[in-house]
N, C-alpha and C positions, 0 to 999 in steps of 0.2 A: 683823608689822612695826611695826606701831601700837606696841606694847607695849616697843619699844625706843625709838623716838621719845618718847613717854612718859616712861621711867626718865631720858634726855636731859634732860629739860625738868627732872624733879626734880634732877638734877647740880646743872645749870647754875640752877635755880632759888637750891640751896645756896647755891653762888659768889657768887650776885647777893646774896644777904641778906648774907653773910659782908665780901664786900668796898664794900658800900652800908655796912655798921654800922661800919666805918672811915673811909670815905670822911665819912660824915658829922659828923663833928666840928668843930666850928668852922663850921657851914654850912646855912643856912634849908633844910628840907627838901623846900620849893618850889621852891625855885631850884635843890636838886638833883635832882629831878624832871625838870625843865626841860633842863636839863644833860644829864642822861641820857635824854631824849627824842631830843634835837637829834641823840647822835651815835650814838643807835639807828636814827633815820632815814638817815643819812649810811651806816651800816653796811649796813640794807638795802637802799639805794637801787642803794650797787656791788655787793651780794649781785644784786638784778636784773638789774643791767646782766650781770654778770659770768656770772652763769649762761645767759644771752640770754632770761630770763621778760619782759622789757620788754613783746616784743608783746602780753601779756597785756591793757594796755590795750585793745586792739581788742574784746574778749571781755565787755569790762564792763558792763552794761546798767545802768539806774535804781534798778532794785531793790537789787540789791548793791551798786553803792554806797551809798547811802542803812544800810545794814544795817552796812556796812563803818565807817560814821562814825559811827553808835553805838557800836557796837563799840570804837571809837575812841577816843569820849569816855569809855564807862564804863572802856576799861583806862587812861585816863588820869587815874580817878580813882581805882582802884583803886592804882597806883603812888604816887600822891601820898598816899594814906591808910596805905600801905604804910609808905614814907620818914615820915609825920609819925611814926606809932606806932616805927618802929627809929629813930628820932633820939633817943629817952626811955628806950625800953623794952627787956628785953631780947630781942636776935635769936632766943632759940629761944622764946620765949614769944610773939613778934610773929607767926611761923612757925605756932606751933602752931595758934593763934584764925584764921591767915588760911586754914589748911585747912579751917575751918566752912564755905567758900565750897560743898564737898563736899554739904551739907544742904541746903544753897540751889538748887544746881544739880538732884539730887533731885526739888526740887518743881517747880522750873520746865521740866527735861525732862519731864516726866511732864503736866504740864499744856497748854506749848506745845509740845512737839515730840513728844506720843506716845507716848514712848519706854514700857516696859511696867516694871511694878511688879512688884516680884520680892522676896520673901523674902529673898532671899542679898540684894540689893541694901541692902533697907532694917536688917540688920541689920550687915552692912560700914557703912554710912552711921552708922549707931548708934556703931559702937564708935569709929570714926574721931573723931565727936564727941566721945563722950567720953574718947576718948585726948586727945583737944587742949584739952579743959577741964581734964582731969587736969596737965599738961604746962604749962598758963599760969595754975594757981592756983599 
């Protein structure tokens, strides 16, 4: 089921580049960060309500908050790094180098979270790389 959630996110990931690399013309790509925060929030918030995950508060302890607002800030800076590079640059090249995040992720799973080093892993990781430097040279 993971794996369909997943191919989701890359759709919808498309969408978002494609209709951000219009939307941005004429328009600080902080402010349209900002913009597109505000009614991400607004969108989630009736997604909570609506689905009745609300009580979820109840369930929140210290730590995950705290984790949750990292979390937070770096996708908030990731989005913003995102929108400055597709305000200039073009969308499938911006696309391509933000999949590097793939290398990244690699070390840091494997470091913090254990996850196990695998052959198959680190040469998937390899070529993804370098499909995305291939792609944004």
């Amino acid at each position: 089921m993971w794996q369909i959630f997943a191919l989701l996110s890359a759709v919808t990931a498309a969408l978002m580049t494609i209709i951000a690399k219009v939307g941005l013309k004429g328009i600080d790509p902080t402010f349209a960060t900002g913009i597109r925060s505000f009614f991400m929030f607004l969108f989630m918030l009736g997604l909570i309500g609506f689905t009745g995950k609300l009580k979820g508060f109840n369930t929140l302890d210290t730590h995950a908050v705290i984790t949750i607002i990292f979390s937070a800030v770096f996708g908030a800076l990731s989005w913003l790094f995102y929108f400055i590079a597709l305000k200039t640059g073009d969308a499938t090249k911006v696309a391509a180098l933000d999949r590097l995040s793939l290398a990244f992720i690699l070390v840091l799973s494997i470091a913090f979270l254990a996850e196990k080093f695998t052959w198959k892993l680190a040469i998937g990781t390899l070529l993804v790389t370098a499909g995305a430097i291939v792609v944004a040279i």
